[in-house]
C-alpha positions in Angstrom: 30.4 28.2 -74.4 31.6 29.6 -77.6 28.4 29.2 -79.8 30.3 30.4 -83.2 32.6 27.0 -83.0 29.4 24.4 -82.1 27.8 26.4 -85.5 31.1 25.9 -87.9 31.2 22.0 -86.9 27.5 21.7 -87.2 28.0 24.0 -90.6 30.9 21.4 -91.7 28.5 18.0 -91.0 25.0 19.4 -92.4 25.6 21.4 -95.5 21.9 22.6 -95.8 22.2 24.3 -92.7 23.5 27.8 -93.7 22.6 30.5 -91.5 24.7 33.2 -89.9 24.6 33.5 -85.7 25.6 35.9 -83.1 27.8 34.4 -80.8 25.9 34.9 -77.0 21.9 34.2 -76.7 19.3 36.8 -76.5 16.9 34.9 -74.6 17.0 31.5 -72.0 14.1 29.5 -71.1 14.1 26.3 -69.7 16.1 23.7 -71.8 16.6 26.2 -74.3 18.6 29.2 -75.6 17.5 31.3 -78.0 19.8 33.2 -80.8 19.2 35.9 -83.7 21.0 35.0 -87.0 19.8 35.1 -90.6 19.2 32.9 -93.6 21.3 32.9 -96.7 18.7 35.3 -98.0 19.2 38.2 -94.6 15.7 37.0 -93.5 16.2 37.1 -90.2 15.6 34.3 -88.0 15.6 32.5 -84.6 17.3 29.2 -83.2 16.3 27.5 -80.1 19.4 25.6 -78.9 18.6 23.0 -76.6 21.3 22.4 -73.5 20.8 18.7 -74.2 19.0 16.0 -75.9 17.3 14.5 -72.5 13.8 12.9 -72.7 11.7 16.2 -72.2 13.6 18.1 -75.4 12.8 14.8 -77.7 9.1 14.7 -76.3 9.1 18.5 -77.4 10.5 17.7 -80.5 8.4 14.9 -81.4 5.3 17.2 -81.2 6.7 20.2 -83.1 7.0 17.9 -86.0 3.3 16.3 -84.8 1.3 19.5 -84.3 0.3 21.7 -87.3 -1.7 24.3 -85.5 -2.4 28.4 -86.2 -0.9 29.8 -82.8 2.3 27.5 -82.1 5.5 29.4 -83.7 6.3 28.7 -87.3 9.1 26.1 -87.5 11.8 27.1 -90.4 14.4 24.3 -89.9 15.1 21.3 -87.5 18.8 19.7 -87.3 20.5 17.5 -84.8 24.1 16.7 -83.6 25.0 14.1 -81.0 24.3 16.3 -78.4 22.1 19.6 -79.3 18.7 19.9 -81.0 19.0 22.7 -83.7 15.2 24.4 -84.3 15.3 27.4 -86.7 11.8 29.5 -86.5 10.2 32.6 -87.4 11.9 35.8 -85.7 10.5 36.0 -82.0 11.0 37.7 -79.1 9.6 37.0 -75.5 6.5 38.3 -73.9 7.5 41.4 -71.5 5.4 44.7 -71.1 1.7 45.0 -72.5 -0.3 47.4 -73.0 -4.6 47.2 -72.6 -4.7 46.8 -76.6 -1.9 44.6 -76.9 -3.4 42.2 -74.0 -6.7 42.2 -75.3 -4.8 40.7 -78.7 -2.6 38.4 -76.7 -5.4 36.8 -75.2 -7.5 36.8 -78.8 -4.5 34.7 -79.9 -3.8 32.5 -77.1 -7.5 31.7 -76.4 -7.8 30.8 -79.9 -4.9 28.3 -80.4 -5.8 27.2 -77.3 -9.4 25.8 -78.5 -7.9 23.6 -81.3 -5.4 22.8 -79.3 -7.4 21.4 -76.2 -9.5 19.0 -78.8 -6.1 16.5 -79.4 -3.8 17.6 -77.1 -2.6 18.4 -73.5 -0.3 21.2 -72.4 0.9 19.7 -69.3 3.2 22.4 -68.4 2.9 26.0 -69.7 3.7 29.4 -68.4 4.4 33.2 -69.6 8.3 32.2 -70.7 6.7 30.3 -73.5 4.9 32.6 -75.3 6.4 35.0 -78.0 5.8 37.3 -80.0 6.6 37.3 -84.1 7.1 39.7 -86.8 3.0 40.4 -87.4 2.5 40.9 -83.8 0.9 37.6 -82.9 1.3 35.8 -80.0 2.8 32.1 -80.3 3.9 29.4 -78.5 7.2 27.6 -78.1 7.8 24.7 -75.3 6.3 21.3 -75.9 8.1 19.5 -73.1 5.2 18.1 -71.1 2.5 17.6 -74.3 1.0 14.5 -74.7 -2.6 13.0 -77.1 -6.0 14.0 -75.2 -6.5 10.5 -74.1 -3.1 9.9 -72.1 -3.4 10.3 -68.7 0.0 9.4 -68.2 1.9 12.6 -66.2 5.1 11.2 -66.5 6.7 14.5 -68.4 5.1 16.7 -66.0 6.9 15.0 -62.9 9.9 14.5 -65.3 9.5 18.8 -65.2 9.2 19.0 -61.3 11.8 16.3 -60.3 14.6 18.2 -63.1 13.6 21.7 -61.4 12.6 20.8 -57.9 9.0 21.9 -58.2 5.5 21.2 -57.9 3.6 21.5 -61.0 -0.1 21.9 -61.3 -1.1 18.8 -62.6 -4.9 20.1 -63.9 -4.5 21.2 -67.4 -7.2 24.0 -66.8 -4.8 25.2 -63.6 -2.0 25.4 -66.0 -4.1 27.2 -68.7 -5.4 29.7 -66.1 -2.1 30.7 -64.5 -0.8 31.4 -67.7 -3.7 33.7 -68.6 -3.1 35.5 -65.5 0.4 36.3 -66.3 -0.5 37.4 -69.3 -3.2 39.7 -67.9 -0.8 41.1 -65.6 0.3 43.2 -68.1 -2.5 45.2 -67.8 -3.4 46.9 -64.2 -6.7 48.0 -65.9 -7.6 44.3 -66.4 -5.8 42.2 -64.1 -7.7 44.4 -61.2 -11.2 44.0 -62.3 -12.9 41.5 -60.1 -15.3 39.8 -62.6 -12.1 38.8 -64.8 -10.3 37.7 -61.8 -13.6 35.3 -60.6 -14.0 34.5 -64.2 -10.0 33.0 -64.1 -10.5 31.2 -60.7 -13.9 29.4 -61.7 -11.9 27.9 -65.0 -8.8 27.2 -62.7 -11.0 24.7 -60.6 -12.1 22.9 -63.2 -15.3 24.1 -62.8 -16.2 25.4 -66.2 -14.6 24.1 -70.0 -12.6 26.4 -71.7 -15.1 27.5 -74.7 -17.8 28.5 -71.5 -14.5 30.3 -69.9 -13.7 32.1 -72.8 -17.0 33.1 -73.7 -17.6 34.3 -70.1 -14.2 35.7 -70.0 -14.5 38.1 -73.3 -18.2 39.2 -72.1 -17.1 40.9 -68.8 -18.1 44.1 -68.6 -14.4 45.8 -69.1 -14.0 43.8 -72.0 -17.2 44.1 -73.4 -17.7 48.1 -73.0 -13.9 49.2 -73.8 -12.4 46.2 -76.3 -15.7 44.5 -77.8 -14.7 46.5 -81.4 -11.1 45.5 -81.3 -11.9 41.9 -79.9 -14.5 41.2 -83.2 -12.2 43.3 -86.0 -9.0 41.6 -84.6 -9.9 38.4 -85.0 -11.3 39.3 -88.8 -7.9 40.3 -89.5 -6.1 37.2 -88.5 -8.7 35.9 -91.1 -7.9 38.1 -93.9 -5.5 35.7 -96.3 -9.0 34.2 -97.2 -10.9 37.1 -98.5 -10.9 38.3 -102.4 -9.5 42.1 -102.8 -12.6 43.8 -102.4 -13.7 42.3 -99.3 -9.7 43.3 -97.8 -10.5 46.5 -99.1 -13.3 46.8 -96.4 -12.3 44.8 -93.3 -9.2 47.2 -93.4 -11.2 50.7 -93.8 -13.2 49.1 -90.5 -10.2 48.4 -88.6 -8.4 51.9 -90.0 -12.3 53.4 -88.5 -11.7 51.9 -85.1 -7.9 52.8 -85.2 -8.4 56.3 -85.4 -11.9 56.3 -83.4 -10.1 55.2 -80.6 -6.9 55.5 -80.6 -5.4 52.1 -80.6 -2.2 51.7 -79.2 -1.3 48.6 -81.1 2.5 46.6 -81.4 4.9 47.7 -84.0 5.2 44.5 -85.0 1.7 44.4 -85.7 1.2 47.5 -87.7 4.8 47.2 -89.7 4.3 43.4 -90.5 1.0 43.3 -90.8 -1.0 46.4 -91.6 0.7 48.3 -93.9 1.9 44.9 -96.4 -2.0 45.1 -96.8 -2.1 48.9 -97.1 0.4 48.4 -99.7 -1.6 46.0 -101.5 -4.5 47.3 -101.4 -3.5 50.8 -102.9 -1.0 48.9 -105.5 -4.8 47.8 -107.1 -6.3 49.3 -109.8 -9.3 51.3 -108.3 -11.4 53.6 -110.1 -11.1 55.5 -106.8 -8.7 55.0 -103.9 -9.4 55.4 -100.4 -7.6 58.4 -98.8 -7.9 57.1 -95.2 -5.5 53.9 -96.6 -2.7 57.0 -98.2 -2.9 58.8 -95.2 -2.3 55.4 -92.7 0.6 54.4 -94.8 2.3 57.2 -94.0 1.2 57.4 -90.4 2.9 54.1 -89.6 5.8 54.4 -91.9 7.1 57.9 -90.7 6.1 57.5 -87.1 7.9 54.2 -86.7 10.6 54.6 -89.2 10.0 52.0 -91.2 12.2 51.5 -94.1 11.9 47.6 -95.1 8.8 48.6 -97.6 10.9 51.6 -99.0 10.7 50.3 -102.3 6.9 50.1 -102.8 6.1 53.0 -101.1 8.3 54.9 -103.4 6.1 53.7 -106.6 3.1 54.2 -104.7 3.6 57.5 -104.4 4.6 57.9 -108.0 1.4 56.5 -108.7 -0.6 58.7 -106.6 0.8 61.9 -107.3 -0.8 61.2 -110.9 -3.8 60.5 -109.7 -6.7 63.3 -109.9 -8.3 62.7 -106.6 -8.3 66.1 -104.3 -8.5 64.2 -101.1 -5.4 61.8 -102.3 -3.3 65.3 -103.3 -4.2 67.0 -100.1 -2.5 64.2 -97.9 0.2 63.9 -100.5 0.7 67.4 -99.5 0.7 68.1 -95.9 3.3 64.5 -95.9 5.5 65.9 -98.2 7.9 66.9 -95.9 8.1 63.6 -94.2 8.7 61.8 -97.6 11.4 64.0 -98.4 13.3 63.1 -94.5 12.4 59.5 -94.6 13.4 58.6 -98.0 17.4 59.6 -99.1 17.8 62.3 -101.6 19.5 59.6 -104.2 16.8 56.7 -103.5 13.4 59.3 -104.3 13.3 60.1 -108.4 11.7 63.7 -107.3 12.8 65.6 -110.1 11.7 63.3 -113.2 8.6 61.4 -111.1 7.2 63.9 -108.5 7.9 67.6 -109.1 6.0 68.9 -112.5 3.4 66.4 -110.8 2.9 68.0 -107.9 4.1 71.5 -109.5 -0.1 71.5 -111.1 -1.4 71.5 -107.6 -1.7 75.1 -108.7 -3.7 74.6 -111.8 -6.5 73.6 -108.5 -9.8 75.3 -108.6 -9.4 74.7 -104.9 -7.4 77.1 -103.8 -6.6 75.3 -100.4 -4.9 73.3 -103.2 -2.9 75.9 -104.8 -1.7 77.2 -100.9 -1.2 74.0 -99.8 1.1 73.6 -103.1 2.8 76.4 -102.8 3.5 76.1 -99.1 5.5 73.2 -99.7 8.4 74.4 -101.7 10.4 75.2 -99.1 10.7 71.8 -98.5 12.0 70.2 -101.9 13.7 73.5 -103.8 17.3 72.3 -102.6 17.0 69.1 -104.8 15.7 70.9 -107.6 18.1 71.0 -111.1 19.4 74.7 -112.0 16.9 74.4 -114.6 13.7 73.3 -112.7 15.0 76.0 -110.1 15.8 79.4 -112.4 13.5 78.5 -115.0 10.1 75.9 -114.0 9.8 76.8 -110.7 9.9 81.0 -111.4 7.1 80.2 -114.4 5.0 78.7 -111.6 5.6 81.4 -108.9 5.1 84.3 -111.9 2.0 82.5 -111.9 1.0 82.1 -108.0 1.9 85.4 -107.9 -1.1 86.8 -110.3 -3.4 84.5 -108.1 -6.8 86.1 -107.8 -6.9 84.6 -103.9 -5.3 87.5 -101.6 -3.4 84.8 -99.1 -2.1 83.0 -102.1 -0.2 86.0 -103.3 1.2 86.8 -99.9 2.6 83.4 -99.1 3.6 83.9 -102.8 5.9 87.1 -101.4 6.7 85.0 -98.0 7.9 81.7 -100.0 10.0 83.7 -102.3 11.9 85.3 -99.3 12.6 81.6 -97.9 13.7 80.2 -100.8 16.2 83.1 -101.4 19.7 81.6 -100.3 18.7 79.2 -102.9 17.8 81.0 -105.6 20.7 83.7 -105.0 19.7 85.6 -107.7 18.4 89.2 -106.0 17.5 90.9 -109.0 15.0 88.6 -109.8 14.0 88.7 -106.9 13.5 92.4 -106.4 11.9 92.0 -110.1 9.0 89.9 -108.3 8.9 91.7 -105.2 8.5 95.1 -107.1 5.9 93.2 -109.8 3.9 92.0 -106.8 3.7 96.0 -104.7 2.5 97.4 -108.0 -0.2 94.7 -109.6 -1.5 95.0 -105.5 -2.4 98.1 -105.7 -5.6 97.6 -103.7 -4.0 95.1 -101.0 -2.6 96.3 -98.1 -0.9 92.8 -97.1 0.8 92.0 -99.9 2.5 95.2 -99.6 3.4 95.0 -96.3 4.9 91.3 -97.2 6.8 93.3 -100.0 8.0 95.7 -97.4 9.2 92.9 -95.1 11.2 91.4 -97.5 12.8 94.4 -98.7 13.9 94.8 -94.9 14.9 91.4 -94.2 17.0 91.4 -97.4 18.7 94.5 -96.9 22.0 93.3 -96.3 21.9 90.5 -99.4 21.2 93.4 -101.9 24.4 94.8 -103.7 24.8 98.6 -103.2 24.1 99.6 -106.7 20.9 97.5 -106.7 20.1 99.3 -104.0 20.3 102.8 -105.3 18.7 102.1 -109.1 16.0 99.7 -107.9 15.1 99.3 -104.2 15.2 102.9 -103.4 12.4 103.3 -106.3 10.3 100.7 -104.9 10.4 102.5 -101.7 9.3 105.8 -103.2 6.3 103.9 -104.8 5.2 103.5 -101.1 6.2 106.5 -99.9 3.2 107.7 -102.5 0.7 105.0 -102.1 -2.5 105.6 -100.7 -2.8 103.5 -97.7 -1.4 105.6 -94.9 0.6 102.3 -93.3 2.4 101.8 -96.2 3.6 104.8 -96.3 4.4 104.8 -92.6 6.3 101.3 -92.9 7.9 103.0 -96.4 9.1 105.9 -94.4 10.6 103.4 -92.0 12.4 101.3 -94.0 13.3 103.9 -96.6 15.1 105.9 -93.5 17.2 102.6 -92.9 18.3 102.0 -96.7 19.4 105.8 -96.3 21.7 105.0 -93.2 22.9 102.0 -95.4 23.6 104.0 -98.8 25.3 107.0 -96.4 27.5 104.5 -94.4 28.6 102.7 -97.7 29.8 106.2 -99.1 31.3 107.2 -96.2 33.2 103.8 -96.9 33.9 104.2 -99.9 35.0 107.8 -100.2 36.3 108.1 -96.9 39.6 109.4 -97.3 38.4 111.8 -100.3 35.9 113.4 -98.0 38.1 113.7 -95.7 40.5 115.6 -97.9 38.3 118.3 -99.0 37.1 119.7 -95.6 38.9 123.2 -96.5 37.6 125.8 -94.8 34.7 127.3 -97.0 33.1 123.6 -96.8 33.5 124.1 -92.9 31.6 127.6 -93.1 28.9 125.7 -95.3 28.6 123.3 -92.9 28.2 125.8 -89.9 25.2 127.5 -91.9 23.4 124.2 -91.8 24.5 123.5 -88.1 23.9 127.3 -87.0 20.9 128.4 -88.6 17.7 127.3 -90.2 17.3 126.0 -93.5 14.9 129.0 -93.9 17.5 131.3 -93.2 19.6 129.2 -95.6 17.6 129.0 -98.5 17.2 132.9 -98.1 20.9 133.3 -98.6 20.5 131.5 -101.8 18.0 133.2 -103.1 19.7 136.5 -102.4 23.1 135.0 -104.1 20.6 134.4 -107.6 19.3 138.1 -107.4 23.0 139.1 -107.3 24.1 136.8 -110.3 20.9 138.4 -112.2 18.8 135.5 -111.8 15.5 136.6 -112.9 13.8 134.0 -114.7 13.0 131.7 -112.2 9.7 130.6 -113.9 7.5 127.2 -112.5 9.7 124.6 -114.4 13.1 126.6 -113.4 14.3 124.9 -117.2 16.0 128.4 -118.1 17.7 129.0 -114.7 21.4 129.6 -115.3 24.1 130.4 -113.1 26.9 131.8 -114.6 29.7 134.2 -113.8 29.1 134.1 -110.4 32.3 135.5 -109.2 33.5 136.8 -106.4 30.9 135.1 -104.2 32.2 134.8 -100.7 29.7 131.5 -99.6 31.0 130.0 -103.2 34.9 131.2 -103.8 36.8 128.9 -105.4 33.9 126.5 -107.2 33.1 127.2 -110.6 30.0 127.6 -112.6 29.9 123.7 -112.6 30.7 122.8 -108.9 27.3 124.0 -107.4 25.0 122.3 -109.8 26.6 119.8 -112.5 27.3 116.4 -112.3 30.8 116.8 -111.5 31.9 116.2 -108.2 31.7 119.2 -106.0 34.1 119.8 -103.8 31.1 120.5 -101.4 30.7 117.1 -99.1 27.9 115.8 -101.6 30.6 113.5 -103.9 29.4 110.7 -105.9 26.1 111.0 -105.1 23.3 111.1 -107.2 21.7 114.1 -105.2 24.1 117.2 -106.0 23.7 119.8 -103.7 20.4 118.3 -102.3 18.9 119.3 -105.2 19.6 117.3 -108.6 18.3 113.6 -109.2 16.6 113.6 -105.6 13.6 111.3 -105.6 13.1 112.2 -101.9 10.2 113.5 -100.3 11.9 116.5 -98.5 9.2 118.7 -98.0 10.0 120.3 -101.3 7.7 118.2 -103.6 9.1 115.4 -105.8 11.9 116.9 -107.8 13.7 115.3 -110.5 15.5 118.8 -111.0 18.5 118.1 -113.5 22.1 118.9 -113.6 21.9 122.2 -114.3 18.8 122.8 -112.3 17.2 122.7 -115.5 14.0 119.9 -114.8 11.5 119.3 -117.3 8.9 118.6 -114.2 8.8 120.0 -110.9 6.1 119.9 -108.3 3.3 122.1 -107.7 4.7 123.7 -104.8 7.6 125.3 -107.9 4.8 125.8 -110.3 3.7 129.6 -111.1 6.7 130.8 -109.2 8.2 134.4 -110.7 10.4 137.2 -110.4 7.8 139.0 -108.0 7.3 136.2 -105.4 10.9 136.0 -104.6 9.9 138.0 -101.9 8.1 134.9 -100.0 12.2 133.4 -99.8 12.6 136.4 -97.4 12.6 135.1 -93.8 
């Protein structure tokens, strides 16, 4: 049957009848069929469509428009045609699968309509396929075939019902009434196997006990009673909470929120979406002189865990709010959730930059420094939506600060964040700046250090080669001195591997150069430092300065000269400035700031820290050069 055609004509004929279908039904239960659409407004919504107008659909008819009771499905609309009834009502969707908690609430609800129900009216035919479940959760009722007042005995729907289907119906109302009870609690293995429930059923079933006695007995059985007696009493608080002022909300939810958590309720999604966080919401949208975390932190449990996005917008200002808000406990779940608001809610939708970051950003102002971590730990997670200003300019005033931090594990996540946040920032100079501000202000910290250290290692290959040799290499020497023996292990390490780098990249660079100038003296130069010890090498030289009439070799070697020296076999063909000048000796050592080994060499050789210059003329040289004269040249002699 095409559906979409029945709605047009029944559009055409009643004008106040605008809602929007799907074409096949969802759901079928007898005499009906049930279809999603939506109101002019989006709400969604469901029809029943009836497969006729015989006498059982206009009895159930009759008493929707009769019976105004909490527990029988909210009614939206009602239009007839010649041949269909029409019912629009609250979104619902059939009973299936329940959990122990979501029984337990079924029969809260059901037992409850039920009472009012039973004092003017009679079912006469019920069973599972007419209860429902809406938007909050609730169980409700749809199928009024067989109803009639208390005081008619007459059964004529019920056999109406059993000649149509070619059944025997249980004329009893408490029969009916049981059986549907003990679909419902089929649900459940835990409950529909305990023995006192099932005699409890059974007793009711013959008749033998009224329903208020059978509900009372059947809620104080001992697996009720023991496991469900807190949800049973706070659940049906709740379904009475439209009556209670805001301060009196205020506590009936921090008692259910207790038990929630307590026991780990495993409640409907309709139920917690629809229900408990539009009071959650309300609640922490009043003016409190202090706001209770647990209600924050549920929000977001519900929200993020079930991806709810239809209260977007007031979630949004209450977290506005909140992050202005001076309470610790309130910042500290603001926190640790941060990540989660940033997924759930689109970059465009949440107004970080103007409403949330300079707020959050004073986290670090704390005295608590679990604060101040917790604050800095996070930045990871927003620095991508950050403007270039908030990122180059706020943010760095705020790590400079972190960074100075008098907690020890503050500064190192300082140093650890930093080397995260690096493909954003892009800018390695400033980086190194704080990386080499944060191994010299340590000076007592081993850790820090050692987080400087890592992120000199892991951002060896985004440094630029000249950063490398006027600032990195430094930073490395500092350690190379420092006063902890791992630092200088793990400086010894890693300066080894910057060393590979910087030779590789010259042999790169100047490849075809070197190459060029491999003459045959450079070979012989080369097969004194493959053949024989540097002793034996360092001898030679001191024998070539006698020869040149060297002989004021004094601690600071500032007046050493070598001039004239011609007719050298080891140095034929160089001049006076090819050895030791900044020119590029044709030696193998081009373009490098360490001429001959010697000149510009920050490197711990074994030598002692010179910072000889061009012309081997240092203002500073070691101890190990200090005091040396004329007469000890005698101790060069190997």
């Amino acid at each position: 049957m095409n559906f979409t055609s029945i709605f047009k004509n029944l559009a055409t004929s009643y004008s106040q009848f605008p809602y929007s279908i799907d074409e096949t039904p969802y759901h079928r239960i007898p005499f009906w069929d049930l279809f999603k659409a939506t109101d002019k407004d989006s709400n969604p919504v469901t029809i029943f469509k009836s497969v006729d107008k015989s006498v059982l659909v206009m009895n159930c008819l009759s008493m929707i428009r009769k019976i105004k009771l909490p527990g029988l499905i909210k009614i939206v609309d009602i239009n007839e045609t010649e041949e269909y009834v029409y019912i629009v009502t609250e979104i619902v969707e059939p009973v299936t699968k329940l959990n122990d908690h979501e029984t337990i609430m079924a029969l809260v609800d059901f037992n409850k309509f039920y009472s009012n129900f039973s004092k003017f009216f009679k079912i006469g035919k019920l069973s599972k396929e007419n209860l429902f479940i809406n938007s909050i959760g609730e169980l409700v009722l749809f199928g009024l075939e067989c109803c009639v007042e208390r005081n008619n005995d007459n059964f004529q729907y019920i056999s109406m019902w059993e000649n149509f289907f070619n059944v025997d119906c249980k004329k009893t109302e408490s029969a009916v009434v049981a059986n549907t009870i003990s679909q419902v609690l089929k649900s459940s293995k835990f409950l529909s196997n305990d023995s006192e429930i099932r005699d409890v059923i059974k007793s009711y079933s013959n008749g033998k006990t009224k329903f208020e006695r059978f509900n009372q007995k059947l809620f104080n059985c001992k697996v009720i009673a023991s496991d469900f007696n807190e949800l049973v009493s706070i659940y049906e608080k709740l379904k009475e909470i439209h009556i209670l002022n805001a301060n009196e909300r205020s506590i009936l939810l921090r008692s259910f929120l207790s038990i929630y958590y307590k026991d780990n309720l495993k409640l409907s999604s309709n139920f917690m979406n629809n229900f408990v966080v539009p009071e959650l919401i309300r609640d922490l949208n009043n003016e409190h002189e202090i706001f209770d975390p647990m209600f924050l932190m549920a929000l977001f449990d519900i929200i993020f865990k079930n991806e709810i996005h239809s209260h977007d917008k007031s979630v949004k200002e209450i977290i506005y709010k909140m992050f202005g808000l001076p309470q610790r406990q309130i910042r500290f779940i603001l926190l640790i959730h941060l990540g989660k608001i940033m997924d759930h809610f689109p970059v465009k939708e949440l107004r970080f930059n103007d409403m949330i970051f300079n707020k959050l950003m004073n986290g670090i102002n704390d005295n608590d420094s679990n604060i101040r971590l917790l604050t800095l730990k996070t930045i990871p997670t927003f620095v991508s939506t950050l403007t270039e200003r908030q990122l180059n300019n706020e943010l760095i005033r705020y790590i400079a600060k972190l960074q100075i931090d008098k907690d020890e594990e503050i500064r190192k996540w300082t140093i650890l964040i930093i080397l995260k946040i690096s493909e954003t920032l892009k800018n390695y100079n400033l980086i190194l700046t704080i990386l080499n501000k944060s191994f010299q202000n340590d000076s007592e910290t081993v850790t820090v250090k050692l987080c400087v250290l890592y992120g000199i290692e892991q951002l060896m290959d985004n440094f630029e080669f000249e950063l490398i040799i006027k600032r990195v290499i430094n930073l490395m020497l500092l350690g190379l001195m420092d006063k902890h023996a791992e630092i200088r292990f793990k400086s010894e390490s890693l300066f080894n591997k910057y060393m590979e780098k910087i030779n590789s990249e010259i042999k790169n660079r100047y490849s075809s150069e070197i190459n060029g100038m491999k003459n045959k003296k450079f070979e012989d130069y080369n097969s004194m430092l493959d053949d024989k010890s540097m002793g034996n090498f360092f001898t030679k030289l001191n024998q070539d300065f006698i020869a040149s009439n060297v002989v004021d070799l004094n601690a600071s070697m500032s007046n050493l000269n070598i001039n004239n020296k011609e007719g050298e076999d080891e140095w034929d063909g160089f001049n006076e400035d090819d050895a030791w000048n900044e020119s590029k000796a044709d030696d193998g050592w081009n373009d490098t700031n360490v001429n001959d080994g010697w000149d510009d060499s920050n490197i711990n050789d074994g030598w002692g820290d010179s910072n000889a210059n061009d012309n081997l003329e240092a203002n500073k040289v070691d101890d190990e050069w200090d005091n040396f004269d004329e007469e000890e040249n005698n101790e060069w002699d190997w």
